[in-house]
Gaussian input, Z-matrix of N, CA and C with variables (Angstrom, degrees):
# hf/3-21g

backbone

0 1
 N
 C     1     B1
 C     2     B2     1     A1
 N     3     B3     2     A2     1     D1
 C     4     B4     3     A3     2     D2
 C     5     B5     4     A4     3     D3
 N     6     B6     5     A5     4     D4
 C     7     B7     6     A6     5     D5
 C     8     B8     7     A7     6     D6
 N     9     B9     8     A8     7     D7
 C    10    B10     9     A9     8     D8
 C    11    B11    10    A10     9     D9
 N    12    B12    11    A11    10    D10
 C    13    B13    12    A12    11    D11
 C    14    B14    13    A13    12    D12
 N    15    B15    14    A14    13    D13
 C    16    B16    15    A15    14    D14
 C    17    B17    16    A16    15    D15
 N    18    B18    17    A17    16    D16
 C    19    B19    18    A18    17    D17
 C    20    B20    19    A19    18    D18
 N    21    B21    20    A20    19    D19
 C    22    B22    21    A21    20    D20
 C    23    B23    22    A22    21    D21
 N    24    B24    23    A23    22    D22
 C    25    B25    24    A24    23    D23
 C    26    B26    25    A25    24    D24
 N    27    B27    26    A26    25    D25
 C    28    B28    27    A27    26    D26
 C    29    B29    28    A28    27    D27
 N    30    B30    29    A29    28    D28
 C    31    B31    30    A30    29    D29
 C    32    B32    31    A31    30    D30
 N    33    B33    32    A32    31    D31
 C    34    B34    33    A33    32    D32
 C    35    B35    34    A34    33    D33
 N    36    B36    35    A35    34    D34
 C    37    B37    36    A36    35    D35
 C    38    B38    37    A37    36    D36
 N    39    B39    38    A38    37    D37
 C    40    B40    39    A39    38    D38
 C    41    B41    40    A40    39    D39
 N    42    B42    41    A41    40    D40
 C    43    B43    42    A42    41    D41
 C    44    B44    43    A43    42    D42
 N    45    B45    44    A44    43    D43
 C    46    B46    45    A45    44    D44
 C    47    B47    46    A46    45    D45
 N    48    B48    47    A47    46    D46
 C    49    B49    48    A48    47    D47
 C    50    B50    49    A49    48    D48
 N    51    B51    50    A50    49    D49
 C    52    B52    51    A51    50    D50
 C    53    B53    52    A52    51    D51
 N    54    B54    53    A53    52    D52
 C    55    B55    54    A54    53    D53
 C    56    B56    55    A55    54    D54
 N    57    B57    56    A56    55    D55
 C    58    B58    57    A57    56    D56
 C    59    B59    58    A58    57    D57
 N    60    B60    59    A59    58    D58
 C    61    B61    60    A60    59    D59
 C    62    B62    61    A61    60    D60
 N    63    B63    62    A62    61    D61
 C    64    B64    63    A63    62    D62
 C    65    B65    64    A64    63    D63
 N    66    B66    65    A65    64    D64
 C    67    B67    66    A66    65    D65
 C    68    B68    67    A67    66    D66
 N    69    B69    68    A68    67    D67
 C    70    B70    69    A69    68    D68
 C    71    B71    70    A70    69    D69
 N    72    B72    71    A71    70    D70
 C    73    B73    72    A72    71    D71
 C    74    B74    73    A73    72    D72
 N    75    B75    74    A74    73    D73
 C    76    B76    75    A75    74    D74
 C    77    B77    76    A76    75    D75
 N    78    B78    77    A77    76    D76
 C    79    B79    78    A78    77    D77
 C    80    B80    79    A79    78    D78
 N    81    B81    80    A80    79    D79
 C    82    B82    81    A81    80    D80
 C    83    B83    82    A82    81    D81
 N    84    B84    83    A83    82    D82
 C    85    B85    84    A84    83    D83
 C    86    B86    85    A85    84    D84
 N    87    B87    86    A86    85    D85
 C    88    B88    87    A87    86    D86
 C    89    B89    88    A88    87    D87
 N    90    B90    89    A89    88    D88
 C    91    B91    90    A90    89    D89
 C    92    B92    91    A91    90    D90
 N    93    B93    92    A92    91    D91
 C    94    B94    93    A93    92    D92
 C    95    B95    94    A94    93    D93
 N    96    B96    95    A95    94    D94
 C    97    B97    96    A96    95    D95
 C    98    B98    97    A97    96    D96
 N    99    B99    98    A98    97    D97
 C   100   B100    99    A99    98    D98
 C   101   B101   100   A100    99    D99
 N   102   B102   101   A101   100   D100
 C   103   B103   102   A102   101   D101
 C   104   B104   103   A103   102   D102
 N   105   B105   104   A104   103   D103
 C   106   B106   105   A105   104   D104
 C   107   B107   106   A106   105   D105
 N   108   B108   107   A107   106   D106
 C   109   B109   108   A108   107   D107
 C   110   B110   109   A109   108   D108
 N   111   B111   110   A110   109   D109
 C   112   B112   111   A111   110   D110
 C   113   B113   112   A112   111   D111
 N   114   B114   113   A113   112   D112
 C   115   B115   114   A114   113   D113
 C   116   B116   115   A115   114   D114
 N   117   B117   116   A116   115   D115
 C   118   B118   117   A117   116   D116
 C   119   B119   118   A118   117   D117
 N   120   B120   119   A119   118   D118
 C   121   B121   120   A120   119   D119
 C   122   B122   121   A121   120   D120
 N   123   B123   122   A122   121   D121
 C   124   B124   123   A123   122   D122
 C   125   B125   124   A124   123   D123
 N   126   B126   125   A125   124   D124
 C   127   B127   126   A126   125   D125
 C   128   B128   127   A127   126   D126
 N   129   B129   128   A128   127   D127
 C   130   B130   129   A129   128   D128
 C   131   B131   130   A130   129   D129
 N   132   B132   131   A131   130   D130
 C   133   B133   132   A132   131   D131
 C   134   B134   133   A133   132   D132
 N   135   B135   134   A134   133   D133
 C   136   B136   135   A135   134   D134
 C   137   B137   136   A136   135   D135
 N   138   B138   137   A137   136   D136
 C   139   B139   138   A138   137   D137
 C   140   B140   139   A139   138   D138
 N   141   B141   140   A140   139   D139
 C   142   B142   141   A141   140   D140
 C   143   B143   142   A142   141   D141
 N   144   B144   143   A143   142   D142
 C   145   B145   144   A144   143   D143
 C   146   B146   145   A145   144   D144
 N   147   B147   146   A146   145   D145
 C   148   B148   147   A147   146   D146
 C   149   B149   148   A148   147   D147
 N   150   B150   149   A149   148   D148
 C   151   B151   150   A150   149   D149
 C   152   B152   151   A151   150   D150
 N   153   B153   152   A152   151   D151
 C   154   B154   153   A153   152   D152
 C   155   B155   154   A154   153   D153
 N   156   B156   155   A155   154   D154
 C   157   B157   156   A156   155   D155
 C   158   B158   157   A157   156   D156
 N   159   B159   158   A158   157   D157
 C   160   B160   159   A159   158   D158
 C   161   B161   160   A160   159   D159
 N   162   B162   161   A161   160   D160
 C   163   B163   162   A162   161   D161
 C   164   B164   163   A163   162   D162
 N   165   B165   164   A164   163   D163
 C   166   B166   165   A165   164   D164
 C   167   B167   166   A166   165   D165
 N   168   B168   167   A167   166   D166
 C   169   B169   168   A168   167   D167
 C   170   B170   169   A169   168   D168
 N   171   B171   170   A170   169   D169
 C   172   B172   171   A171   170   D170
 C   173   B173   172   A172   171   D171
 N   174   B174   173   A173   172   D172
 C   175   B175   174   A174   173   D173
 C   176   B176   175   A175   174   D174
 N   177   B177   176   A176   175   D175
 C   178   B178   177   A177   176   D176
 C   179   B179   178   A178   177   D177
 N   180   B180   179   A179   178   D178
 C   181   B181   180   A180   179   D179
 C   182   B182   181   A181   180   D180
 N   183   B183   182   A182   181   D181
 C   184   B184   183   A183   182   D182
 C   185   B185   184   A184   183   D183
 N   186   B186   185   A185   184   D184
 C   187   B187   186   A186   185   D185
 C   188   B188   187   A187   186   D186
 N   189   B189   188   A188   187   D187
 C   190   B190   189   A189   188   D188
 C   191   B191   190   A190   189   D189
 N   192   B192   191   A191   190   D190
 C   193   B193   192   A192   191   D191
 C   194   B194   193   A193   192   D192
 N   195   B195   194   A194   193   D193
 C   196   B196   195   A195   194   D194
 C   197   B197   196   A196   195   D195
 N   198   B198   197   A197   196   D196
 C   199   B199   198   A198   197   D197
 C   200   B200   199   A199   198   D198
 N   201   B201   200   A200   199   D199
 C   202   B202   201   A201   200   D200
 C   203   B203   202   A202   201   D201
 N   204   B204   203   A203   202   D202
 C   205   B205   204   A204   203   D203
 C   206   B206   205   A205   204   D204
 N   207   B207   206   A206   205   D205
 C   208   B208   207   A207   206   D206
 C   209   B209   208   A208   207   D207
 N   210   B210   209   A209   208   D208
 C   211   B211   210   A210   209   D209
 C   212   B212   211   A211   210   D210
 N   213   B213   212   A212   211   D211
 C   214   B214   213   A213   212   D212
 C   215   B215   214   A214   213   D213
 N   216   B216   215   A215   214   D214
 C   217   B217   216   A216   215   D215
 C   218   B218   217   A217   216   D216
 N   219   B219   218   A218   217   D217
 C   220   B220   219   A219   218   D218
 C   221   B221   220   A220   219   D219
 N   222   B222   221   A221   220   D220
 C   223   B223   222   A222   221   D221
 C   224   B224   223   A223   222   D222
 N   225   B225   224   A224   223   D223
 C   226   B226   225   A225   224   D224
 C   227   B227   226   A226   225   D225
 N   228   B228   227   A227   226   D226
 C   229   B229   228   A228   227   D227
 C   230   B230   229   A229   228   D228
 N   231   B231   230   A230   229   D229
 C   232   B232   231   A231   230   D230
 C   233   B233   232   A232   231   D231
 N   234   B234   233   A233   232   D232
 C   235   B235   234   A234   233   D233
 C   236   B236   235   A235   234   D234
 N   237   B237   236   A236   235   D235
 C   238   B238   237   A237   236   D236
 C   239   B239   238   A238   237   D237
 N   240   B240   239   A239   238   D238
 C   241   B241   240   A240   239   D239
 C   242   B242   241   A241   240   D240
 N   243   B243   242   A242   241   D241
 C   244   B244   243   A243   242   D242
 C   245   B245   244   A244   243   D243

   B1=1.4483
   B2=1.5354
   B3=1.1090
   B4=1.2950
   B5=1.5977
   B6=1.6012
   B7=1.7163
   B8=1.4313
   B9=1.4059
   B10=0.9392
   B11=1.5745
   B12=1.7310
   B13=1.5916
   B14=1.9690
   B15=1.6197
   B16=1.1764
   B17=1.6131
   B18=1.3260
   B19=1.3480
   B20=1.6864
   B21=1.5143
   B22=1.7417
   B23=1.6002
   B24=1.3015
   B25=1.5683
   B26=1.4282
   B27=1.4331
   B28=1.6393
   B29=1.4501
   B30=1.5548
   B31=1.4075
   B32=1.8314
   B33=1.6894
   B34=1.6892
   B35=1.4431
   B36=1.3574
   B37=1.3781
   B38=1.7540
   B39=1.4274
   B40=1.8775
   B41=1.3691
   B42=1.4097
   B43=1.9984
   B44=1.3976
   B45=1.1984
   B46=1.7281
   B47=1.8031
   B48=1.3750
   B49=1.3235
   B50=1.6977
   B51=1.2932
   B52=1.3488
   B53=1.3626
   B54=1.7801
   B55=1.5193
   B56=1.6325
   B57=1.2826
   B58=1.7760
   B59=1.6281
   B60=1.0359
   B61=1.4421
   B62=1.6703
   B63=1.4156
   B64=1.7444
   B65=1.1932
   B66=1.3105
   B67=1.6451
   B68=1.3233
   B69=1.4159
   B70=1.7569
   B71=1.5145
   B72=1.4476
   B73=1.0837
   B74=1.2699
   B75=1.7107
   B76=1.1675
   B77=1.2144
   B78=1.4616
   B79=1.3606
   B80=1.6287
   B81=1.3063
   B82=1.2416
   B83=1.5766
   B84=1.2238
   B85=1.6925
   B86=1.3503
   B87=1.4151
   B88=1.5652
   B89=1.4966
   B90=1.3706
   B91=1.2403
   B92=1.6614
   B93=1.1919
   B94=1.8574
   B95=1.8696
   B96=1.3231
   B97=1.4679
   B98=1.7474
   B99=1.6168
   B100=0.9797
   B101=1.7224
   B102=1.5003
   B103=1.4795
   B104=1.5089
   B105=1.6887
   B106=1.2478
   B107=1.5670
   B108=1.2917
   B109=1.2743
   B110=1.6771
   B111=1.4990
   B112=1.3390
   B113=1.4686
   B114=1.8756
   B115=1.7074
   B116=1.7504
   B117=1.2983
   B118=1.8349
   B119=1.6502
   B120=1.4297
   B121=1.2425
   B122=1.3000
   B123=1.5409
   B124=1.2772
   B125=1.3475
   B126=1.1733
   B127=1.3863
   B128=1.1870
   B129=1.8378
   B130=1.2335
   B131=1.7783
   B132=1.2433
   B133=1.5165
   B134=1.2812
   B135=1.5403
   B136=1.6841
   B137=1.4051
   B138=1.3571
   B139=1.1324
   B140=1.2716
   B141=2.0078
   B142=1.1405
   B143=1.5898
   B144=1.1399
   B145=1.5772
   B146=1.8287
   B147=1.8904
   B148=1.7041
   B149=1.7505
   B150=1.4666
   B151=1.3694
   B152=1.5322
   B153=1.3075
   B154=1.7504
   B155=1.2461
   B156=1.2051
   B157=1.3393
   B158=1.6089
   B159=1.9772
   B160=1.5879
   B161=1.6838
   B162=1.6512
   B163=1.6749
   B164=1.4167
   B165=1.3764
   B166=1.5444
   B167=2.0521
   B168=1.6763
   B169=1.6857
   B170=2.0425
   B171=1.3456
   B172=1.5147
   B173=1.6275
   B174=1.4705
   B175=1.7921
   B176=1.6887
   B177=1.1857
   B178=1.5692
   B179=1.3973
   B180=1.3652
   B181=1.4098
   B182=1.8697
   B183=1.1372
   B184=1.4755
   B185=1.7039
   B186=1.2906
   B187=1.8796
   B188=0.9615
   B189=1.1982
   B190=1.7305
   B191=1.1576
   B192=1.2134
   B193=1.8964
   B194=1.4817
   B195=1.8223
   B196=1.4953
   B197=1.5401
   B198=1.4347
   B199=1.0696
   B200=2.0114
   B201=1.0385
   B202=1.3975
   B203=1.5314
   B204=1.7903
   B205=1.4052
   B206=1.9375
   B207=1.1181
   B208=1.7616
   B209=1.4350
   B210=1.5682
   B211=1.5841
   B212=1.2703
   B213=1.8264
   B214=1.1094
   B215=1.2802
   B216=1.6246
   B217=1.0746
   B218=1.6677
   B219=1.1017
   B220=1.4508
   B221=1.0580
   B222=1.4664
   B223=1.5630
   B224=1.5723
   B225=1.2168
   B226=1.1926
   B227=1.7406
   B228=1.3532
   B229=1.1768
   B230=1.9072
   B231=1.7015
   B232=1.5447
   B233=1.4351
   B234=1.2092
   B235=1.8767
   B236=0.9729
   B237=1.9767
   B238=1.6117
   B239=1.3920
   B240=1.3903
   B241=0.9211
   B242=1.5705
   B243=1.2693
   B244=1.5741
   B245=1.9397
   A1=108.73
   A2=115.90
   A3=144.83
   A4=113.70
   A5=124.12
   A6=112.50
   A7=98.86
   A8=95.41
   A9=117.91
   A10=114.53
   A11=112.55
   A12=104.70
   A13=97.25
   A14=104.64
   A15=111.25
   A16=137.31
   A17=101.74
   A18=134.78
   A19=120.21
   A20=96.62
   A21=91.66
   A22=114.67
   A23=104.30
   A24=107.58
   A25=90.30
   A26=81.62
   A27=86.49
   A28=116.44
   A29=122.52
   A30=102.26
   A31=101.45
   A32=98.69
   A33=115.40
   A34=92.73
   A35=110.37
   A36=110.13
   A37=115.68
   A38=107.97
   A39=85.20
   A40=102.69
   A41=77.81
   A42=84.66
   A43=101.97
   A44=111.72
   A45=107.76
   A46=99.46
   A47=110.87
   A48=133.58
   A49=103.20
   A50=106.10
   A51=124.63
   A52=121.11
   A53=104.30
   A54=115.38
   A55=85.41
   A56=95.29
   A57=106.34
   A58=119.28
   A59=137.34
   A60=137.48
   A61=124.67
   A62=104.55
   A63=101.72
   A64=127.30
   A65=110.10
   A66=116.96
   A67=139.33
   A68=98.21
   A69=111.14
   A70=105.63
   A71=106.71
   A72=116.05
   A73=144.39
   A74=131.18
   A75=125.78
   A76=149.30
   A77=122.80
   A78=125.26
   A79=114.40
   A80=141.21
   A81=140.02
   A82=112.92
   A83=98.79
   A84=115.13
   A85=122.49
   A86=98.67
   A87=88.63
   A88=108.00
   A89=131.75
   A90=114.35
   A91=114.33
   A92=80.62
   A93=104.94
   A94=100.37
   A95=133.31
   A96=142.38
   A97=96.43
   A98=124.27
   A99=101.29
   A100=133.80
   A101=118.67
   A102=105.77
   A103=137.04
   A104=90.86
   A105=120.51
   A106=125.23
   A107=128.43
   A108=110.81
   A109=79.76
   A110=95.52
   A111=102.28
   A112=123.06
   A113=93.33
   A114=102.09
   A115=91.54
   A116=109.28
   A117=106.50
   A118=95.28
   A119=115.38
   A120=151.98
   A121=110.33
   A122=109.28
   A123=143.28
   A124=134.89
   A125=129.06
   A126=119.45
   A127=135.58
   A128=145.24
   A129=120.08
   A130=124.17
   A131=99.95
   A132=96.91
   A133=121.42
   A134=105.83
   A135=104.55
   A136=111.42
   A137=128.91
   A138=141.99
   A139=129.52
   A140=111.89
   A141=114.50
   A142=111.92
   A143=120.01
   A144=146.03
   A145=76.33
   A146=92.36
   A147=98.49
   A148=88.48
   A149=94.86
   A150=125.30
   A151=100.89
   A152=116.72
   A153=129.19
   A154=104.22
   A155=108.22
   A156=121.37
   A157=114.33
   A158=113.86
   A159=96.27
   A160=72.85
   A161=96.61
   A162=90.70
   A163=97.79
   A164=113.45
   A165=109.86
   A166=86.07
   A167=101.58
   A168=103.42
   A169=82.02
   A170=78.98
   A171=88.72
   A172=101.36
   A173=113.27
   A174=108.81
   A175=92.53
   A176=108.23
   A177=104.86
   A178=108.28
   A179=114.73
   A180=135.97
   A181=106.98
   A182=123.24
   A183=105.53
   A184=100.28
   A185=99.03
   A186=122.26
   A187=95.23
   A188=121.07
   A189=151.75
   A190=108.09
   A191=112.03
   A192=132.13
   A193=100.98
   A194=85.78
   A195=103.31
   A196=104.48
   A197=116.80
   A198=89.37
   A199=116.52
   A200=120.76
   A201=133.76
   A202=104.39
   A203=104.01
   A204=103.14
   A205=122.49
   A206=91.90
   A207=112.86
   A208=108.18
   A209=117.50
   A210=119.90
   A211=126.67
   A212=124.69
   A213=111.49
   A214=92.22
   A215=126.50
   A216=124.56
   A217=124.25
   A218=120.75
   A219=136.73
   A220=124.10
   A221=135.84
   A222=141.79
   A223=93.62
   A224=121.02
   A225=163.10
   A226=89.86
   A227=125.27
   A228=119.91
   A229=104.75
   A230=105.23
   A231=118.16
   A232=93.03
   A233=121.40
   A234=139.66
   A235=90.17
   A236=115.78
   A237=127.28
   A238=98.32
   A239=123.86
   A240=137.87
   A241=123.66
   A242=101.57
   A243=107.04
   A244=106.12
   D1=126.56
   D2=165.70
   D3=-66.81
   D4=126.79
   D5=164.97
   D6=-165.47
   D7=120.27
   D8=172.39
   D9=-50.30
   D10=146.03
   D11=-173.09
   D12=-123.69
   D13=-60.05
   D14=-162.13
   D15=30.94
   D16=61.91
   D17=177.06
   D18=-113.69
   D19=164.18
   D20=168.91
   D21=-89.29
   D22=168.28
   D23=-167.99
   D24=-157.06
   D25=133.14
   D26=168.03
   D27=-100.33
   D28=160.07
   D29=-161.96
   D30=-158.19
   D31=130.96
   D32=-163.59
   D33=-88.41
   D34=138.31
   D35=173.72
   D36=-161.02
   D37=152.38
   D38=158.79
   D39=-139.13
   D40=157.22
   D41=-171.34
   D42=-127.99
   D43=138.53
   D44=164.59
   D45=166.99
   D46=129.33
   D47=167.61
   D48=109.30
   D49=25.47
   D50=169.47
   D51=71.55
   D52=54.29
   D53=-160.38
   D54=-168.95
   D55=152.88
   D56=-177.70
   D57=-130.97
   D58=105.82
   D59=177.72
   D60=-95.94
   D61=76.80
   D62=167.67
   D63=-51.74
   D64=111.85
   D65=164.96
   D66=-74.00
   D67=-35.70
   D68=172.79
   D69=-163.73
   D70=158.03
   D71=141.13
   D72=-121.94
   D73=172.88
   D74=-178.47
   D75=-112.73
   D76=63.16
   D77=-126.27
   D78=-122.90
   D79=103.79
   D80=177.33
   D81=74.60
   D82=53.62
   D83=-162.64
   D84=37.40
   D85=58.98
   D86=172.86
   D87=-162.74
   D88=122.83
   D89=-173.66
   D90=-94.25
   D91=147.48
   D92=-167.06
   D93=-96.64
   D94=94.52
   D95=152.82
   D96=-28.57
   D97=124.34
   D98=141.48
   D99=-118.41
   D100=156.77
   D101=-172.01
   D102=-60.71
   D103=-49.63
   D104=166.96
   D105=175.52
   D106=177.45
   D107=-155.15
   D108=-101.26
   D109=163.59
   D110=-169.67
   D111=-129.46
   D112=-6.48
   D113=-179.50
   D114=-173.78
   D115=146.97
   D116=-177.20
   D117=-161.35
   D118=133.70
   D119=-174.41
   D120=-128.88
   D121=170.17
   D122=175.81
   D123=-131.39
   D124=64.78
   D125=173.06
   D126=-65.35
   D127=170.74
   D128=152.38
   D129=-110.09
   D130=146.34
   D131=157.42
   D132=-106.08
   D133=99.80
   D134=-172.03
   D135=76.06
   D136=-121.88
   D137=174.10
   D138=-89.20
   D139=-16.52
   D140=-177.16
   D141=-107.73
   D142=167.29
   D143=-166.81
   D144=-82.79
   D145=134.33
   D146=143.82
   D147=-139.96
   D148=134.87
   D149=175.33
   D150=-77.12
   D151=138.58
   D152=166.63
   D153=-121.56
   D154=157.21
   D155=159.42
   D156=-148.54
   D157=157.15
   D158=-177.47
   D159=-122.17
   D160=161.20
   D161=-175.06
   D162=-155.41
   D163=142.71
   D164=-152.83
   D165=-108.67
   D166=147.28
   D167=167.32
   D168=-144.75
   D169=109.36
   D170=160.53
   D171=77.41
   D172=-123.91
   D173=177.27
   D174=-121.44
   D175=33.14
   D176=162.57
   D177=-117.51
   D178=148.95
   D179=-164.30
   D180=-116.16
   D181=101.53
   D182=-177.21
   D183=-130.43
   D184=142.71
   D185=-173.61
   D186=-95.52
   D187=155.29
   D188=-149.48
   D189=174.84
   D190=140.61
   D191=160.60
   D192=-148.95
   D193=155.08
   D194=175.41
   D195=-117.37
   D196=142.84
   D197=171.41
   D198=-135.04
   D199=126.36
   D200=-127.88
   D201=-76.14
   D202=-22.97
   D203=171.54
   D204=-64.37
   D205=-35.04
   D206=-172.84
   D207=-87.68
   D208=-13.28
   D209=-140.04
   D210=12.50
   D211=84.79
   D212=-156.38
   D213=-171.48
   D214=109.61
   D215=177.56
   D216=-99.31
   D217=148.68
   D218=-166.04
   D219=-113.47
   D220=128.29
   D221=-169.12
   D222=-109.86
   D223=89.50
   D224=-164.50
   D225=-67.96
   D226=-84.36
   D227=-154.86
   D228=-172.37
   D229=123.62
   D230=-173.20
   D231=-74.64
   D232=146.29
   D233=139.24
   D234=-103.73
   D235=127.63
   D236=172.16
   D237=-123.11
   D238=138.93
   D239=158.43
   D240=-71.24
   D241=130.82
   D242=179.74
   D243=103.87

């Protein structure tokens, strides 16, 4: 099942040596462990870069982008298993 979220999310990460590793996120009081990213794109808005990411916690799959003009990342949409 598919559901749409389009919300903000806050989101743990570290980046450095020109590679990024999300750890969690923070979303509707509750933090979400994540496993690993599982697919990452690039779209544009206009002129600027929005970063995606799909990121697996458990057998759920949830999409995210940040986007660098707003600095403000978005939990785009859950894939739930079952």
């Amino acid at each position: 099942m598919i559901t749409d979220i389009n919300e903000p999310v806050r989101v743990k990460m570290i980046v450095g040596k020109g590679n990024i590793k999300i750890i969690s996120l923070f979303w509707n009081n509750r933090l979400i462990p994540v496993d690993k990213i599982t697919y990452r794109w690039i779209t544009k808005k206009g002129i600027y870069p929005v970063f995606h990411f799909a990121v697996s916690s458990g057998k759920n799959i949830m999409e995210i982008h940040f986007n660098p003009v707003e600095l403000q990342w978005i939990l785009d949409r859950i894939h739930m298993d079952g």
